[in-house]
Structure formats: structure tokens, C-alpha cells
C-alpha positions, 0 to 999 in steps of 0.5 A, spaced: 861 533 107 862 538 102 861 544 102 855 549 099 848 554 099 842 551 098 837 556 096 829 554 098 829 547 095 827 545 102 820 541 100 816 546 105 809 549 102 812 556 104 812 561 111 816 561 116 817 554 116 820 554 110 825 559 111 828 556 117 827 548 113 832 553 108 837 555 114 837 547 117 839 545 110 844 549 109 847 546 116 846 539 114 850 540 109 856 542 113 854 536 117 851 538 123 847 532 125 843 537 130 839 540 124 838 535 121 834 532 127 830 539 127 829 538 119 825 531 121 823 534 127 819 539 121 817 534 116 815 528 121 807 530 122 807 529 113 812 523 114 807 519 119 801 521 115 805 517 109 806 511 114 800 511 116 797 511 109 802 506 106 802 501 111 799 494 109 793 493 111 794 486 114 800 490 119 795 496 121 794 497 128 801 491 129 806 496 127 807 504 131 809 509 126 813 513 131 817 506 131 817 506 123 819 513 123 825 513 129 828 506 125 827 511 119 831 517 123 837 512 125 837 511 116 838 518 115 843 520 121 846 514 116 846 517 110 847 524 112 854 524 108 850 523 101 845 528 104 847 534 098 847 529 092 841 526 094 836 532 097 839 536 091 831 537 089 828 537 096 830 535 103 822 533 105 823 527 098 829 525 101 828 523 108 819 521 104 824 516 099 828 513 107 822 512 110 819 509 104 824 504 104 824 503 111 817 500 110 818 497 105 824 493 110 818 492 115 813 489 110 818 484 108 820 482 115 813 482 118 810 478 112 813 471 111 811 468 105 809 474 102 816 478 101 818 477 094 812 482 093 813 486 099 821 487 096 817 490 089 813 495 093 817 501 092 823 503 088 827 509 088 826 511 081 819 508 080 816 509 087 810 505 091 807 500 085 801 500 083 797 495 087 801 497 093 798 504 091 791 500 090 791 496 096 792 502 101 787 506 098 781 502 099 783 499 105 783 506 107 777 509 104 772 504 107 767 506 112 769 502 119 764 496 122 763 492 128 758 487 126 761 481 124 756 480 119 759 487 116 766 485 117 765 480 112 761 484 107 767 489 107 772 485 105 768 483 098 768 490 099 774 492 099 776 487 094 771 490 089 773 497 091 781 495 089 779 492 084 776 498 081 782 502 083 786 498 078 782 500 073 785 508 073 790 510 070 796 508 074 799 516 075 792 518 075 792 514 081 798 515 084 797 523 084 791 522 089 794 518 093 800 523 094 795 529 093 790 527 098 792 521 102 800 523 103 798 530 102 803 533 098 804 539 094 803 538 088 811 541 086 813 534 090 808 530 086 811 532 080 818 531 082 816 525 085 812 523 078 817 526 073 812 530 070 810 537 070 807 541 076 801 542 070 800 535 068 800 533 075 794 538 077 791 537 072 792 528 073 789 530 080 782 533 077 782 528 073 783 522 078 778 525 084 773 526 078 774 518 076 774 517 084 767 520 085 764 515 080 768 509 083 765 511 090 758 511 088 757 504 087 759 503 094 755 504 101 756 512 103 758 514 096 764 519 095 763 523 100 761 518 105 768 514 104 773 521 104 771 522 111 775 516 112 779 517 106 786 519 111 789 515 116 786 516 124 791 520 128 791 514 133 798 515 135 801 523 136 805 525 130 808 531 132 811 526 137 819 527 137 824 522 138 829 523 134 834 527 141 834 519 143 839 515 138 
């Protein structure tokens, strides 16, 4: 790997883990794999969240994040030759765009018939697709039921509530997808969208304004339906096993 500084561009929001991201990218760059494997170990409650969201809904509860992220981990220890071309902006983006593939793999392994759709889910220069972004962020904003009766009236829902989605603005979508499901800043979620820092916050005002219209249609409202607007922490994101490999 060739040799160099990295000066803060290590993808952390700021404080003390910032400072030490900055210092393990700089060893990752001279091709310590330890510090890559504490970098991960950093990034990996955001990296699971972004699993958690973006996993199909018809594999939610079928597939463990912590194993989508351990495959993802190998991916990385893989590609750590490429690591200062490619984290060249931000270290978090680089291990957010391998775990994006990783599922993007996953969904057409687990789903069959469906893979030719799960192959177009997500692109290096185009990120998630619009109905990949759509479908994640109605299965997750529905409010949960028991009562079989329930079940089948939150699938109308659910498709109601998609295609309601499909009818923002695709960055306007995507920006509160990465803002308030994937929780990134908005300096990431503008480099992911190659727009600028104030396009972007000014994108994710917009958006929540035009969710909150979206939502009051629906049972529990716009409030009712952030309160299960984020994946539920059912498996330990700050678990580590990338010392396994």
C-alpha cells in the first residue's frame, strides 16, 4: 500500500473518536490490518443500523446483521490494498459502500426469482434505487400488529404507504433515508448524493415536511409511525467479531 497522511477525513461526526478514526486510518494506510479491525469496530453500531434499515423486508428476522457485517468485515480485510484510492473522502463511506454490496449479494442469493431486481438495488455511483429506498422505509415506519386481521390491513397499508413514498422526490427521499433511518451526517449525505452540504439540509427539511403529509393519512400519524421509524436494536451492534477472521 502506498504511503501517506490522512488529514480528518475519517467520516466521524467529531470528539475523541474522530481524533483516534484519523489515527487508524493513517496506520490502515500503511497496512496494518489491526487498525483496520478497530476502525469497523468504531463505524459498526452505524454500519448495523444501515443493515438493519436496508434489508428486504421478506428477509427481516431471517438474516443476522452481525452476520451480514462479519461477511462485510472479510470483504474489507480484502480490499484493504485499495483502501487510500477509495477512502480517499471518508473511511465510514468505504466500509457503508462494502456492506451495501454485501447485502446487495444477500438479497440475490436469499431471494430466488427475484435476483435481477435485488442485482439493480444498489450501485457504486448510484447508491440504493429508489424502490429498494421505498420499500425499506415503509416496512419500517409501520406500526406493529398481532391480530391476524391487523396483519392483512397492514399490508394494504404498506403498500399504500410505498406507494405514497414513490411519490417524493427520489433525493428528497433518499436524504431522510440516510438522515434519520441510516443516521448520517449531513457532510456524508451529501457526498453520498454529490450534492452540497446546504442542498442536502435544506433536501431533509423538506423531505420530513412532505413525510409528515404522507403519514397523517395513516393510522398513529406522523408521530405514531417515528416512533417505529428506526430498525429495533433485537441483536447487539456494538458486538465485535471482527478479532475472529
Amino acid at each position: 500500500m502506498q504511503g501517506g497522511q490522512y488529514n480528518g477525513m475519517s467520516g466521524d461526526s467529531g470528539g475523541y473518536q474522530s481524533v483516534r478514526a484519523t489515527e487508524l486510518v493513517n496506520r490502515v494506510i500503511q497496512g496494518d490490518r489491526d487498525a483496520l479491525a478497530e476502525l469497523f469496530s468504531i463505524y459498526r453500531p452505524r454500519l448495523w443500523r444501515l443493515v438493519a434499515f436496508r434489508l428486504h423486508p421478506q428477509l427481516q428476522g431471517r438474516i443476522d446483521a452481525d452476520d451480514v457485517l462479519q461477511d462485510a468485515w472479510l470483504r474489507a480485510v480484502d480490499r484493504i490494498d485499495s483502501f487510500l484510492k477509495d477512502a480517499a473522502t471518508s473511511s465510514f463511506l468505504w466500509f457503508r459502500t462494502i456492506v451495501s454490496q454485501t447485502l446487495v449479494d444477500l438479497h440475490r442469493f436469499h431471494m430466488g426469482a427475484q435476483k435481477r431486481s435485488a442485482a439493480r438495488e444498489f450501485s457504486i455511483n448510484r447508491g440504493w434505487s429508489s424502490e429498494s429506498t421505498s420499500s425499506a422505509m415503509s416496512f419500517h415506519l409501520q406500526q406493529p400488529t398481532k391480530s391476524p386481521s391487523s396483519t392483512l390491513g397492514r399490508a394494504e397499508q404498506a403498500r399504500q404507504l410505498e406507494a405514497a413514498l414513490q411519490g417524493m422526490n427520489e433525493n428528497d427521499r433518499e436524504v431522510l433515508a440516510l438522515r434519520h433511518f441510516e443516521e448520517l451526517t449531513n457532510g456524508e449525505t451529501a457526498r453520498v448524493l454529490n450534492m452540497t452540504e446546504q442542498a442536502a439540509s435544506a433536501r431533509y427539511v423538506r423531505a420530513l415536511a412532505r413525510l409528515k403529509q404522507i403519514l397523517e393519512v395513516f393510522p398513529g400519524g406522523f408521530e405514531g409511525a417515528l416512533q417505529f421509524g428506526f430498525p429495533s436494536r433485537g441483536a447487539r451492534p456494538d458486538q465485535d467479531r471482527t478479532q475472529e477472521s
